[in-house]
C-alpha atoms as one frame of an Amber mdcrd trajectory, in Angstrom:
protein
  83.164  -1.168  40.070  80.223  -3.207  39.287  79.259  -5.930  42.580  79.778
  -9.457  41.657  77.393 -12.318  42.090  77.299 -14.269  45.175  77.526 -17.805
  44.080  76.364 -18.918  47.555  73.283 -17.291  47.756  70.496 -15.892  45.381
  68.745 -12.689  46.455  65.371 -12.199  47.758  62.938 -10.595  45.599  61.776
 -10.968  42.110  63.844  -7.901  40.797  67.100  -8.734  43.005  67.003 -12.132
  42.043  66.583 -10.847  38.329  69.651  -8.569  38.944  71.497 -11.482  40.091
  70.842 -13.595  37.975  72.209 -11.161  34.701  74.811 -10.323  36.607  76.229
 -14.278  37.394  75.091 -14.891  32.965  77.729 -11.913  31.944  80.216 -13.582
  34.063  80.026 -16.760  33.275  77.991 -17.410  29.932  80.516 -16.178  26.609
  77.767 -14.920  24.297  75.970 -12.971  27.265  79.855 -11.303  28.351  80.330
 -10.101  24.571  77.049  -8.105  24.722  77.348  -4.476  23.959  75.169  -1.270
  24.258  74.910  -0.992  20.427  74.423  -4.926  19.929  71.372  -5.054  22.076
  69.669  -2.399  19.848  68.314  -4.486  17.780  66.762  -6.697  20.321  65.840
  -4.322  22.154  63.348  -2.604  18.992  62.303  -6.014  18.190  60.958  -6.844
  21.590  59.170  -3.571  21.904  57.367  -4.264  18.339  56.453  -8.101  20.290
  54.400  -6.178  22.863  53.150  -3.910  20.558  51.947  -6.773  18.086  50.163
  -8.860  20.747  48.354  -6.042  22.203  47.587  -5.659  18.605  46.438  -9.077
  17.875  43.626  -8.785  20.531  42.221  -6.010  18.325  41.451  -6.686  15.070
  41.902  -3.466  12.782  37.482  -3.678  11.350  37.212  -3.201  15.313  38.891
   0.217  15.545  37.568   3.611  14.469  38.505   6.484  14.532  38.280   7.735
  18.176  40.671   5.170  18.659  41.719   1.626  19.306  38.487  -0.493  21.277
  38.880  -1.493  24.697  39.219  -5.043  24.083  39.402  -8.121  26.395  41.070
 -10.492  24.079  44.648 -10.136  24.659  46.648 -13.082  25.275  48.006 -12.699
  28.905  50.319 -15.091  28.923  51.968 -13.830  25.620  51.870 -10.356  27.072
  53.422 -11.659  30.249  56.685 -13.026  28.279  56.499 -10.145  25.972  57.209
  -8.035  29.151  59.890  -9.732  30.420  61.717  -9.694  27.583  61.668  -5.947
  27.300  62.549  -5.813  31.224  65.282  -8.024  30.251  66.533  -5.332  27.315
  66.184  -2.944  30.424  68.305  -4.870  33.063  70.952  -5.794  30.362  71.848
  -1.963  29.524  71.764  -0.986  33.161  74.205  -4.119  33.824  76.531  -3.051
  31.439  76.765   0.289  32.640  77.112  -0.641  35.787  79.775  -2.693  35.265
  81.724   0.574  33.592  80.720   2.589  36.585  78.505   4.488  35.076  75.265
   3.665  36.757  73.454   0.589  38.527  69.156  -0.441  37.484  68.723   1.069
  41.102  69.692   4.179  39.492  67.286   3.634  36.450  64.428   3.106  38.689
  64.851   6.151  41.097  65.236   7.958  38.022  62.379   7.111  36.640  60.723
   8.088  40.066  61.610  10.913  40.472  60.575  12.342  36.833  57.409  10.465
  36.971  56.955  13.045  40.827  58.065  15.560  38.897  56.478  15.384  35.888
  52.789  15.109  37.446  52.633  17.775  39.679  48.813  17.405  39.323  49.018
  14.321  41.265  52.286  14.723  43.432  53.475  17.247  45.561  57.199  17.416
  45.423  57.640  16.024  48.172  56.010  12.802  46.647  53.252  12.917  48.953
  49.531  12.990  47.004  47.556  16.018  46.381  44.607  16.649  47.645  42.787
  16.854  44.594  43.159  16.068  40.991  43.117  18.008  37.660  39.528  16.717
  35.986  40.421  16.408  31.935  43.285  15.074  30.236  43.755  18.600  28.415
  44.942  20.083  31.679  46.997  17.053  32.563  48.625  17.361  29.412  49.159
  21.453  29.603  50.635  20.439  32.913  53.113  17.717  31.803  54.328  19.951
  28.786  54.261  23.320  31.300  57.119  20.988  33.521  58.906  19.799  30.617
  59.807  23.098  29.516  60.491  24.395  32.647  63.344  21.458  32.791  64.936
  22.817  29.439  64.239  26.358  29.771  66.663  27.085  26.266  64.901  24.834
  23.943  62.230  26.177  21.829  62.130  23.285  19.357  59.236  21.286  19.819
  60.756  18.483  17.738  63.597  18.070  20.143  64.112  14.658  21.584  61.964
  12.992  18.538  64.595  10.048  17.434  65.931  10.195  13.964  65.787   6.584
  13.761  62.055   6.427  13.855  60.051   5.080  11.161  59.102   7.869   8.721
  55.528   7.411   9.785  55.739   7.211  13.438  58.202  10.898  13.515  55.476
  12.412  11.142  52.726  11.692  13.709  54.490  12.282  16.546  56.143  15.610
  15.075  52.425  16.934  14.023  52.006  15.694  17.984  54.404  17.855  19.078
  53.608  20.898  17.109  50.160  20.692  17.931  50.714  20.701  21.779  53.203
  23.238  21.189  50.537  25.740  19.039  52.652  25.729  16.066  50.842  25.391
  12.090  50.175  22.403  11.095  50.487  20.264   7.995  47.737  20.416   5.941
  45.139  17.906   5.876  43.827  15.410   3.725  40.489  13.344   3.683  40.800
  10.039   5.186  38.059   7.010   5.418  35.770   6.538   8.376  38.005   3.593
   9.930  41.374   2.691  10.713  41.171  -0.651   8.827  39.794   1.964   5.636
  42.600   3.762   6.575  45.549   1.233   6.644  44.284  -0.159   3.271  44.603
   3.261   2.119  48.283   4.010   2.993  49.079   0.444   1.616  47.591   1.820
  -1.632  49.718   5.065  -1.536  52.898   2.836  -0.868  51.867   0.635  -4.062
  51.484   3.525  -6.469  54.833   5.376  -5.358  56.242   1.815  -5.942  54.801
   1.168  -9.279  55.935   5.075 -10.049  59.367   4.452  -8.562  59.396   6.354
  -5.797  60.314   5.188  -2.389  57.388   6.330   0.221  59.368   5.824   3.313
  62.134   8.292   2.312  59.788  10.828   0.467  57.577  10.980   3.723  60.864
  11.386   5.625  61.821  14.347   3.915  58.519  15.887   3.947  58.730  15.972
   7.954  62.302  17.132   7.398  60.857  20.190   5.410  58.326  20.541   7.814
  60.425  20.067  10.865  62.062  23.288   9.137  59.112  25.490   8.273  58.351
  25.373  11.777  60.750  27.789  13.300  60.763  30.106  10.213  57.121  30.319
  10.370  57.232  31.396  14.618  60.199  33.491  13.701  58.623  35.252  11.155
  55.285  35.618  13.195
């Protein structure tokens, strides 16, 4: 059963009185009560695209290349700050609400969290939590480590596209899956030349979308079934090798 607000008394602490304070608004405020798992969704994607468009906004595209996004000092703090919070807030809703079905508490979420984030860096953690003594030197072997422990937690699956949500945008699942299958050693799509920056690039892909437009095609559904295929080859292609 999920613990009820004290109306005497607000918690100390920044995350108890957080807790506390969701938990008194879905008692007492209508619209907050009616929330569900599936109607936060939506909030919950758009708030995640807010962070992601004011880190954004502090780096113009002309300033990126293609080693990556610049380290810029432009973002708007306080923006980011709210943006945060709202997230959190998508965060402490869905733990509330399972809570209050007995399910699980945001105590549960965090521990959780925790412990994976122990368990998953065993190049800086020993399991007992305590640090190591020293530290893996490149990213490649903190990555071969991280992947190493994943696998080892789902010893039976041998799709490397497991876990990548259908729901993503056909874009994001094609770079994530070619992500994936990299890491994993598996063949790759082929390439294709691309320009020099990532403004040169994005101009580019706006171009492809206006040309399968103007030829009737959609481009977020045919690039969704080209990862589909490819998502497919995959395992026929490590089977057959």
């Amino acid at each position: 059963m999920a613990s009820q607000p004290d109306a005497g008394s607000i918690p100390a602490g920044e995350v108890q009185e957080l807790l506390y304070v969701i938990a008194a608004l879905r008692e007492h405020c209508p619209w907050m009560g009616a929330l569900t798992h599936a109607s936060l969704v939506e909030y919950l994607l758009e708030e995640a695209f807010e962070v992601a468009e004011t880190i954004e906004a502090a780096a113009p595209a002309g300033e990126r290349d293609a080693a990556g996004p610049v380290d810029v000092q432009g973002i708007d703090d306080d923006e980011l700050l709210g943006e945060l919070g709202d997230v959190l807030l998508q965060v402490v809703l869905h733990a509330r609400l399972a809570e209050e079905r007995g399910a699980f508490t945001f105590d549960d979420v965090a521990r959780g969290l925790s412990a994976k984030m122990v368990r998953r860096n065993p190049h800086v953690f020993r399991r007992d939590g305590s640090l190591q003594d020293t530290f893996p030197a490149t990213v490649q072997e903190i990555v071969q480590k991280w992947d190493a422990v994943k696998r080892a937690e789902r010893p039976g699956r041998r799709d490397p596209f497991a876990g990548i949500p259908q729901a993503l945008p056909a874009l994001a699942r094609a770079q994530k899956s070619i992500d994936r299958a990299a890491r994993a050693g598996e063949a790759l799509p082929p390439k294709a030349p691309i320009p020099g920056t990532e403004e040169e690039l994005g101009e580019l892909l706006l171009a492809v979308v206006h040309s399968a437009r103007t030829s009737g095609f959609d481009a977020e559904r045919a690039l969704r079934g080209a990862v589909r295929r490819y998502q497919q080859r995959v395992p026929q292609q490590h089977h057959q090798g």
